[in-house]
C-alpha positions as CSV (number, residue, x, y, z in Angstrom):
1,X,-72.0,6.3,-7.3
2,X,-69.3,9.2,-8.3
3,X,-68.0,10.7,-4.5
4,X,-67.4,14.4,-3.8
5,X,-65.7,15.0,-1.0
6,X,-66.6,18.9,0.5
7,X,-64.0,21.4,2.7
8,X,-65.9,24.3,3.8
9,X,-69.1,22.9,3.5
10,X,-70.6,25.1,6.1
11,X,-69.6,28.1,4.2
12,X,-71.2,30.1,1.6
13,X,-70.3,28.5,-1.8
14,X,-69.4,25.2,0.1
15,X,-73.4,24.6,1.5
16,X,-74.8,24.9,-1.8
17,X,-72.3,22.9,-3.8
18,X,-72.9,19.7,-1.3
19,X,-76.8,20.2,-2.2
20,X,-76.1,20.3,-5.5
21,X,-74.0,17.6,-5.8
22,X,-76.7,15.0,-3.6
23,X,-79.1,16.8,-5.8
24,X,-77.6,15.4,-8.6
25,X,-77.2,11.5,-7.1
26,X,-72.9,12.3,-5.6
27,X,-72.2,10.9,-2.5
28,X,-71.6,14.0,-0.5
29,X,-68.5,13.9,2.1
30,X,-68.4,16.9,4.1
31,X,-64.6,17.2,5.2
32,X,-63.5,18.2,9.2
33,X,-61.6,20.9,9.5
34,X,-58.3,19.8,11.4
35,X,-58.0,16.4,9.9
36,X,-56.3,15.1,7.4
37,X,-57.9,16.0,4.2
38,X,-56.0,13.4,2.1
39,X,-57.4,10.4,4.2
40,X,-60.8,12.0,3.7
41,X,-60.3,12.2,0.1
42,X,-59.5,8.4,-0.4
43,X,-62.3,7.3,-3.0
44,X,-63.2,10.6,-4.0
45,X,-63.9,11.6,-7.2
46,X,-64.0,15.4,-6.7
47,X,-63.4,17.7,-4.0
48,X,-64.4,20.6,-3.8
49,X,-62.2,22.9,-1.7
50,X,-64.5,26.1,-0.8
51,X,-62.2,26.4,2.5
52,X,-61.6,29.9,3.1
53,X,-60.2,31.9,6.7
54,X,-63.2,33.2,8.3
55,X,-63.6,37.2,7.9
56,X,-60.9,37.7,5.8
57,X,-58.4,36.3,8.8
58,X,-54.6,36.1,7.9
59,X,-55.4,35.3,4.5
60,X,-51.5,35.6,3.7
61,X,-50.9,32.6,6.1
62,X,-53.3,30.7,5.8
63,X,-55.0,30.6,2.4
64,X,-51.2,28.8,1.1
65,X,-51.4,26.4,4.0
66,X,-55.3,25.2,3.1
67,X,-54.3,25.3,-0.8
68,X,-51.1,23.0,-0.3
69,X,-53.5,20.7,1.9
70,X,-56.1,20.4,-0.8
71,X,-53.7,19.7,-3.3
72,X,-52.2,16.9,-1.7
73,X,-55.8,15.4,-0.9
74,X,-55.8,15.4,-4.5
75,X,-53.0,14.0,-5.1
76,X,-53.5,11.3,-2.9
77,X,-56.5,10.4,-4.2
78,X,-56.2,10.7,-8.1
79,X,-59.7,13.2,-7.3
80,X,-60.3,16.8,-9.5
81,X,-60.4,19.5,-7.4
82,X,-63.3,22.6,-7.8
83,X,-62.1,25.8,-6.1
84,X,-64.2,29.0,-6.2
85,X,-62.4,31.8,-7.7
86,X,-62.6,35.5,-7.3
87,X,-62.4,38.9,-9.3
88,X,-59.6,40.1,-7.0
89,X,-56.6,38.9,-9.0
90,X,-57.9,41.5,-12.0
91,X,-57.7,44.9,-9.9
92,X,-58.8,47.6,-12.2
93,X,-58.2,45.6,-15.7
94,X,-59.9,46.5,-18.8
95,X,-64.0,44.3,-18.6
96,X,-64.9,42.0,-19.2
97,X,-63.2,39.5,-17.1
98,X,-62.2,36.5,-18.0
99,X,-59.2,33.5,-18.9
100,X,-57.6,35.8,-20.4
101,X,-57.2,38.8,-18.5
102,X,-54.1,39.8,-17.4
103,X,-53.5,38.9,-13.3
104,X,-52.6,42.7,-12.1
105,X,-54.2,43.3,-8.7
106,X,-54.1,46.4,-6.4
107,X,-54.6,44.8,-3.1
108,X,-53.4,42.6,-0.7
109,X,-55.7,39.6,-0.9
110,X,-55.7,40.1,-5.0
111,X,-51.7,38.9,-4.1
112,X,-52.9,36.0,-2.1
113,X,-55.5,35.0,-4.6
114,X,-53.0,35.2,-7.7
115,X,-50.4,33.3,-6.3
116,X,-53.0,30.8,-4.5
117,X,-54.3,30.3,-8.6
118,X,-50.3,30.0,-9.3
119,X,-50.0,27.0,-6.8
120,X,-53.1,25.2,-8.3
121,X,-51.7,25.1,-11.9
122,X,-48.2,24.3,-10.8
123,X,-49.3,21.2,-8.8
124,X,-49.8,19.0,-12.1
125,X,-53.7,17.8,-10.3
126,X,-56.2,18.3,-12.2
127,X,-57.8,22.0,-10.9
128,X,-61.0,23.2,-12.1
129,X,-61.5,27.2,-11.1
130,X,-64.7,28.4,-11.3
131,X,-64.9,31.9,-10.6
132,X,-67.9,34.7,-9.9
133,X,-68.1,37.7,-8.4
134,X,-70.0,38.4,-5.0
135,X,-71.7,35.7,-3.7
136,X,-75.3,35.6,-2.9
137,X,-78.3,33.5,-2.1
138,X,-82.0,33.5,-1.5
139,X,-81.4,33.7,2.3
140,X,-79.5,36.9,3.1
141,X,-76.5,34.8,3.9
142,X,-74.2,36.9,1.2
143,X,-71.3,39.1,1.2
144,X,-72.1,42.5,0.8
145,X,-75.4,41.9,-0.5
146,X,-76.4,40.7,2.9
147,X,-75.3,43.8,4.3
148,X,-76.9,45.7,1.6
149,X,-80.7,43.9,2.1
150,X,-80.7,44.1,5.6
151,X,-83.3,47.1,5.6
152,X,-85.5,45.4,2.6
153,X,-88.2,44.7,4.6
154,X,-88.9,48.2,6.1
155,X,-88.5,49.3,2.1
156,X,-84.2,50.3,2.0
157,X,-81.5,48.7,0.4
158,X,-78.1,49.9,1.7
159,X,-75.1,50.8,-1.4
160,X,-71.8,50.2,-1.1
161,X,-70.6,52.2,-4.0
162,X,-71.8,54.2,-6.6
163,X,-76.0,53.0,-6.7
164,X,-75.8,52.9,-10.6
165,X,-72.8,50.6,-10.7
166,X,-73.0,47.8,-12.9
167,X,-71.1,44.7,-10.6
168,X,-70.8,40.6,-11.3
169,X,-72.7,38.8,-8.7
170,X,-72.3,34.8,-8.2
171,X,-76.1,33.4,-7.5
172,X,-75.2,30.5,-5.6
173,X,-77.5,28.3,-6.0
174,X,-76.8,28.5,-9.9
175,X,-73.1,28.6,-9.3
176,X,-73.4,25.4,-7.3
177,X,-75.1,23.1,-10.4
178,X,-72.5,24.5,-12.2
179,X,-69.8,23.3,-10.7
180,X,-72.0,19.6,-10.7
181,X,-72.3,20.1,-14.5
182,X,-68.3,21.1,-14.5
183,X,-67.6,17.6,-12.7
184,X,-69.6,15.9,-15.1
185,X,-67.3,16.6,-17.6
186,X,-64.3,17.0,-15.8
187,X,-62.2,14.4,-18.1
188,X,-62.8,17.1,-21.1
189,X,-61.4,19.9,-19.8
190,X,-57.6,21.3,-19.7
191,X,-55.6,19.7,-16.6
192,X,-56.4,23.2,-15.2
193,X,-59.5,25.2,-16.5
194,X,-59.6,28.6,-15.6
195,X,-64.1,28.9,-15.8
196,X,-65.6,32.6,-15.2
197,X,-69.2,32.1,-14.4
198,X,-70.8,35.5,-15.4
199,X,-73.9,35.0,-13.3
200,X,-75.6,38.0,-13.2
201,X,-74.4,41.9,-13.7
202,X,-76.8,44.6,-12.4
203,X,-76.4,47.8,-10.1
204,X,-78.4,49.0,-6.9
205,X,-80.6,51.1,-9.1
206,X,-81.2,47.6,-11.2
207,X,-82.2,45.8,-8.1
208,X,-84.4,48.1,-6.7
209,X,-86.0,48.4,-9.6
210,X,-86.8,44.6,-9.7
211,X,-88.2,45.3,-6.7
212,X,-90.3,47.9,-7.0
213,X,-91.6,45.5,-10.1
214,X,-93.1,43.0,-8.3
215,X,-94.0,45.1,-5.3
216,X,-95.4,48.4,-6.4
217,X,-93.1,49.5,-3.9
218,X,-90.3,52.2,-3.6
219,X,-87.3,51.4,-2.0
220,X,-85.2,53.9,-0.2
221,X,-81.6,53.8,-1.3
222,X,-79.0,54.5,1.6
223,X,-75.2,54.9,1.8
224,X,-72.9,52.2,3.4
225,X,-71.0,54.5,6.1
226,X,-66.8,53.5,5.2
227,X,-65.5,56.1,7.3
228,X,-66.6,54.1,10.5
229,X,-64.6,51.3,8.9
230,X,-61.9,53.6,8.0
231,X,-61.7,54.3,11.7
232,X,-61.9,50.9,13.2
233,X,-59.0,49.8,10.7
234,X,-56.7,50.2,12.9
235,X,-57.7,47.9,15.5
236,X,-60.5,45.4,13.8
237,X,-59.4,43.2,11.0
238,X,-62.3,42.7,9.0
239,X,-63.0,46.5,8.4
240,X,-59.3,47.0,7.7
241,X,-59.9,44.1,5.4
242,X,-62.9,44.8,3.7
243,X,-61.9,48.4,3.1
244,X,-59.4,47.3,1.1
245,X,-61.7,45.9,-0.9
246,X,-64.0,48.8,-1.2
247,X,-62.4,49.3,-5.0
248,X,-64.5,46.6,-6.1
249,X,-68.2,48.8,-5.2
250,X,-67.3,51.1,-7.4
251,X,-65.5,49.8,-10.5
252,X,-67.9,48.9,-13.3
253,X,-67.3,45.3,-13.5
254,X,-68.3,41.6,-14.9
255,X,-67.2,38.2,-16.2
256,X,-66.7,36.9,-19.5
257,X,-68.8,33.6,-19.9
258,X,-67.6,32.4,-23.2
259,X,-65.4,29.3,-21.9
260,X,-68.5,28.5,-19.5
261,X,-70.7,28.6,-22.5
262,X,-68.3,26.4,-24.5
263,X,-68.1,23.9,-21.8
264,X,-71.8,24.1,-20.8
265,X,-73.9,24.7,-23.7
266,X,-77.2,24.5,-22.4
267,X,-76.8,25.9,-19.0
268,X,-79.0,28.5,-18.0
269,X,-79.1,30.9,-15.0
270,X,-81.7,32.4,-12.6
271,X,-82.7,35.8,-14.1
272,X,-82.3,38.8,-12.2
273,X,-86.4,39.0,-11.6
274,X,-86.4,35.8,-10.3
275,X,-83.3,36.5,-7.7
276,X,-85.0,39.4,-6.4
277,X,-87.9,37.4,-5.7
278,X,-86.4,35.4,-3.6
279,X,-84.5,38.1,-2.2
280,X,-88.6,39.3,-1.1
281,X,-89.4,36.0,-0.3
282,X,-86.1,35.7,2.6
283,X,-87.5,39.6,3.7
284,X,-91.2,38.1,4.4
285,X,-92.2,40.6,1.3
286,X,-94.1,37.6,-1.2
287,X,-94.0,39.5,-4.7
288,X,-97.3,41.0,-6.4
289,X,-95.9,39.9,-9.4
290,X,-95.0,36.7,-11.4
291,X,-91.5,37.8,-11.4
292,X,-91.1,36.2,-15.0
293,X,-93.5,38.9,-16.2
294,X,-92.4,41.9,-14.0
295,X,-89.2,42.4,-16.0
296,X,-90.6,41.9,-19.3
C-alpha cells in the first residue's frame, strides 16, 4: 500500500487531501507539528506539505523554515513532495496564469511565495506544485469566500471587490483528487512540475446568480468594509495582512490548465452549479433545483 505522509492536515487544503488520499486506498500519516518531519516521512511515498503559518503570521520567517523542513523529510525519505501553490507570485501579470508566467509580484507574501517556489526547485527532490486560486469547500471553511457566504442564509453574499469580477477559485474537494491523480503519476512528471489547477472562474454576480437558479431567490449583494481593516492595520496582523492582499478582489484573474490537462486527461471538475449547491446545502437552504439543470 503506497504511504502519504500529511503536514497540515488540519488545515484547509491539508483535510481534504488526507481524505482523498484514504479515499483512494493511501495509507494516510498525518504529521505533528513540532517533530521531526523527516522521521515521520521514513516509508513515505508522498508528502504532502499543506503547512502554512496560521493567519498569515510571520510568513517571512517562517514559511522558509517549514519549506527547508519539508525538503529534508523528502530527502530523507526518497518521498515526492505536493505543495499547494498560490496566484501571489504573479501580481498584476498579463491572464491567464500559468507555468509560464513571469514571477513579478507586488506584495510582500508574493516575495515569500516566489522565493519559497525557488527553494523547492533548487533542492534537486522531486516537488510537485499544484496551484489554485482561493480556496473553498462545501462547508464555509474558505478564505474569503467564507467571509463572503456568511449572510447566505438570511439571502446576502458579502463582495470583496468589484461584484462582477471574474476570480480563480480552488474547490477543494476537486483540488484534493487531483493532487491523488498527480501522485499517481508522479514518476512521469519533470523532477519539479509547476501544475495550475484552473478550478473554477466566476464573479459575485455569477454566484448569486447560481443561486438565485436553484432557489428562486434574490440575494442581496453587500460591500466588504476595508477601511475598518485599514484602520486596525496598525495594530492587528491579519488585517494589515490581508489588506495587502486586497489587489487580488479586484484584478480579473484565472489559471491556465493546459499542463493539468496534459497530465490528467480525463479529470473533470465540480461545475459551478453544483458548488453553489453545496454552498446552499452548508447554509441549511436545500436547492429547488437539480443544480445540473439550473445552469443549463
Amino acid at each position: 500500500m503506497a504511504v502519504v505522509l500529511v503536514a497540515g492536515a488540519s488545515g484547509l487544503f491539508g483535510a481534504h487531501a488526507a481524505g482523498a488520499f484514504a479515499a483512494a486506498g493511501w495509507e494516510v500519516r498525518r504529521y505533528q507539528r513540532g517533530t521531526d518531519m523527516a522521521q515521520a516521512a521514513q516509508g513515505a511515498d508522498v508528502i504532502v506539505n499543506a503547512m502554512n503559518p496560521p493567519m498569515y503570521h510571520d510568513w517571512p520567517r517562517l514559511v522558509p523554515a517549514i519549506t527547508a523542513q519539508a525538503i529534508a523529510a523528502a530527502r530523507a525519505s526518497g518521498a515526492t513532495l505536493i505543495v499547494p501553490a498560490s496566484v501571489y507570485n504573479y501580481g498584476s501579470q498579463p491572464r491567464p496564469w500559468g507555468p509560464s508566467t513571469p514571477q513579478k509580484p507586488n506584495t510582500r507574501k508574493g516575495l515569500v511565495r516566489v522565493q519559497m517556489e525557488a527553494d523547492y526547485r533548487a533542492s534537486g527532490v522531486p516537488v510537485i506544485l499544484l496551484r489554485g486560486g482561493d480556496f473553498m469547500d462545501a462547508e464555509g471553511k474558505s478564505q474569503g469566500m467564507g467571509m463572503a457566504l456568511r449572510g447566505l442564509a438570511k439571502g446576502k453574499i458579502m463582495a470583496l471587490g468589484g461584484v462582477d469580477v471574474p476570480r480563480a477559485y480552488a474547490y477543494l474537494p476537486d483540488m484534493a483528487r487531483a493532487a491523488v491523480a498527480l501522485a499517481a503519476v508522479r514518476h512521469s512528471l519533470p523532477r519539479f512540475a509547476d501544475v495550475p489547477f484552473a478550478g473554477l472562474t466566476f464573479s459575485v454576480q455569477q454566484l448569486a446568480a447560481a443561486f438565485q437558479a436553484q432557489t428562486g431567490q434574490s440575494y442581496r449583494i453587500t460591500r466588504f468594509a476595508w477601511w475598518v481593516m485599514r484602520l486596525a492595520s496598525p495594530f492587528w496582523e491579519l488585517a494589515r495582512e490581508m489588506s495587502e492582499m486586497r489587489y487580488l478582489y479586484d484584478l480579473p484573474h484565472h489559471l491556465d490548465g493546459a499542463t493539468l490537462r496534459a497530465v490528467l486527461p480525463d479529470f473533470q471538475t465540480t461545475g459551478l452549479a453544483e458548488v453553489a449547491a453545496a454552498q446552499l446545502r452548508w447554509a441549511g437552504l436545500a436547492p429547488q433545483i437539480d443544480p445540473k439543470r439550473a445552469m443549463a
